[in-house]
N, C-alpha and C positions, 0 to 999 in steps of 0.2 A: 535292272528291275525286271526288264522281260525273260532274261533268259532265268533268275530267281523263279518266276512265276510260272513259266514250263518244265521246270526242273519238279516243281512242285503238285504240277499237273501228272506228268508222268508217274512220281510218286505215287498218287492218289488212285490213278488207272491200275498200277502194277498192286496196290493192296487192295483194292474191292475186285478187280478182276474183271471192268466192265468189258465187254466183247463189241468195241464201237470200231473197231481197225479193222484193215483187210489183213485175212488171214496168209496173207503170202507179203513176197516184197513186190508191191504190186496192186493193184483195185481188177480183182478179176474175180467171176463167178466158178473160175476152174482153180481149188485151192491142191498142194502140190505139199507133199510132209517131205521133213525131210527126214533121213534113213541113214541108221551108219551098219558097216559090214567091214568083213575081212577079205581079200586076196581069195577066190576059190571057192568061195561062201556065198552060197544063192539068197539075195533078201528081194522082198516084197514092193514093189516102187506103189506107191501109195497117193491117189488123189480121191477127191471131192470134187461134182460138178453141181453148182447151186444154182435157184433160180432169184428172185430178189431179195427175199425172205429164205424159204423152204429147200430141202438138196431136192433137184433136180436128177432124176436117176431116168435109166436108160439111153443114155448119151455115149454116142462113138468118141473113143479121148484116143490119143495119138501120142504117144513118148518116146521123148528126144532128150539124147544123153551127148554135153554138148556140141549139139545141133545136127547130133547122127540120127537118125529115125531108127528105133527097136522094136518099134511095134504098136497094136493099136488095140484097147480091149472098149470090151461096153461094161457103165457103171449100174450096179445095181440097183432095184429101188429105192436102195437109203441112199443111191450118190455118191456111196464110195465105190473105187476100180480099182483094181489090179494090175501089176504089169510082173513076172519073175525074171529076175535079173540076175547073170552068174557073173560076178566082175572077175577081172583078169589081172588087173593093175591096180596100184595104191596111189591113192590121191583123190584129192577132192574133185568131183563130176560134176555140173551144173544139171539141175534133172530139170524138164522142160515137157507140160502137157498142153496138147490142144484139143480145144471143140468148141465146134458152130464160129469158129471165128475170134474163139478168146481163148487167151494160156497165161499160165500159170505159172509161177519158177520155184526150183528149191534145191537142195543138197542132196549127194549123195556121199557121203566118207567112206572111203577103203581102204583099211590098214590093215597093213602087212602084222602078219601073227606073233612078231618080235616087238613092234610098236606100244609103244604103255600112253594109255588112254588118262588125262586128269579131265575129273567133272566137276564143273562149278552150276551148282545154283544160282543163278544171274540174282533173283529177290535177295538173299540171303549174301550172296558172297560180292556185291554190288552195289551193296545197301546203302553208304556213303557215297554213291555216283548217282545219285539221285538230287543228291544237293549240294553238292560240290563239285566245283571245277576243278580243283585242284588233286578233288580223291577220283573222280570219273577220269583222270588222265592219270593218276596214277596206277588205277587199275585197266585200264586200255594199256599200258607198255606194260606190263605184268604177265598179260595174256600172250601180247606179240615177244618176251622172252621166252611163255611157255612153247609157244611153238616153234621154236627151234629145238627144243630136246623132246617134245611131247604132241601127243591128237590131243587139242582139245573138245569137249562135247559140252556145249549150253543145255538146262537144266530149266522148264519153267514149273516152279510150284504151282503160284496163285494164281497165275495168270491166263494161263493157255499158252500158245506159240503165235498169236497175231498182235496181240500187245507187247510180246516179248521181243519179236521179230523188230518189229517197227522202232524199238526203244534201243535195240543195239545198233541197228540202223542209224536211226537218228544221231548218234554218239560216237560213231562211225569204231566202234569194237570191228576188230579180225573175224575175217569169217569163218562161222565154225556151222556145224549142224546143231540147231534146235530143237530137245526133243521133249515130249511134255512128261513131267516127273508124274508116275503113275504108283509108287511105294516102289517093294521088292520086283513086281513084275517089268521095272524098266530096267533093272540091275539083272534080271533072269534073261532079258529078252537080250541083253548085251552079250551075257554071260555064252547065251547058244549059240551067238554069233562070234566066238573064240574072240572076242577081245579083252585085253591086259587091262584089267581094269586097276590102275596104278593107285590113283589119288582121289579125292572127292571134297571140295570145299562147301558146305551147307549152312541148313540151319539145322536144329534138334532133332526135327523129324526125319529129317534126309539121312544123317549120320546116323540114325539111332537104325533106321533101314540098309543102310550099308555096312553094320557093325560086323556083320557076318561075313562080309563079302568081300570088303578091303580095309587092306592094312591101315594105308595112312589116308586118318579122316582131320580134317582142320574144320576149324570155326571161328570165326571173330566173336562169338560169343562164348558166357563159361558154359561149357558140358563136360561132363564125366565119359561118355562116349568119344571122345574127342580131345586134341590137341587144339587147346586155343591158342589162337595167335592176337596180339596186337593190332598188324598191319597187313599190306601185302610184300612190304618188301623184308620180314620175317619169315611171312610164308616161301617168298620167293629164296630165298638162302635155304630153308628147311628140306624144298622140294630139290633143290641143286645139288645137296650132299649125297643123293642117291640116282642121279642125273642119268641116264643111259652115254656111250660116248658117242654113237650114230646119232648126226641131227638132220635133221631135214625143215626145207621149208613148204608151206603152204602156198598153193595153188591160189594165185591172183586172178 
């Protein structure tokens, strides 16, 4: 009955979108986004330092890419900082900022320019893992198949990335980077970032934004823009007929 009743809580957070979680994995006033890139590809490391309420700007932050120190910038008035990062290597980086005595965690993804990227919309491609135990574990080993042949990249519509965070956390999904679905401009901003943008599991408005952009789009629901699927483990056969044969695993 309990775990019925938080199943259903969650649910309820993930469609009104209330913003009552910490934005990281973590209760910190230093929030930390997470960022994916390629091999040789300069991206932007991205925090937030808040005060109880309101961002707290003007604050020395200090970033640590796991647990090496790269550098230290000050946040602007609105709170958010900067750090530019050229990564060198493919694989997932723990990104790690500090100030005044509190830090913040998050992802950094970097794939190599051969790697095919699948994006799932966690609301939409997830949506029976809300209230099932049986569909929330069957899409948890769906994901940990994907990544043996693929990067995967979480997707939050409704929600933002602190409710979403916390919610694959909670459910204990493979770790991926969380990025918050913004239309075509999160498909552009990948796009500049030379990644293979392979697959993408959505709902109507996500496909219907990446119709341009990639081939193969799925959905558990009926769309015209889209191949629907039934399940995941249709999906999971569908995506494997086109499988890369280089697999690699993710960074524990």
């Amino acid at each position: 009955m309990k775990t019925c009743l938080t199943k259903k809580l969650w649910l309820a957070l993930l469609i009104l979108g209330i913003s009552i979680l910490p934005a990281t994995r973590g209760l910190s006033s230093v929030i930390v986004y997470d960022r994916v890139t390629t091999v040789g590809t300069p991206v932007y490391l991205k925090v937030l330092t808040k005060g109880k309420i309101f961002a707290d700007g003007g604050r020395l932050v200090e970033f640590y890419l796991d647990d090496k120190r790269v550098g230290k910038n000050l946040t602007g008035g609105d709170g958010y900082g900067y750090r530019k990062y050229k990564p060198q290597r493919a694989g997932i980086i723990n990104i790690r900022a500090t100030s005044k005595g509190e830090s913040g965690d998050g992802l950094l993804l970097v794939m190599k320019k051969s790697e095919k990227a699948v994006l799932i919309e966690i609301e939409s491609g997830f949506k029976d893992a809300f209230i099932s135990d049986i569909a929330a574990g069957a899409s948890r080993q769906a994901v940990k198949k994907l990544l043996n042949k693929y990067r995967v990249i979480y997707l939050s519509r409704l929600t933002g990335i602190r409710i979403a965070r916390s919610w694959l956390d909670e459910m204990a999904f493979p770790q991926a980077p969380v990025l918050q679905w913004q239309g075509e401009q999160t498909l552009n901003g990948l796009k500049e970032k030379s990644i293979n943008l392979y697959a993408i599991i959505g709902s109507t408005s996500v496909i219907a934004a990446a119709a341009d952009r990639i081939k193969k789009r799925y959905t558990f629901d009926q769309n015209q823009k889209a191949q629907t699927v039934k399940d995941w483990q249709e999906l999971m056969k569908l995506l494997s007929e086109g499988a890369p044969q280089d697999s690699h695993k993710t960074k524990k």
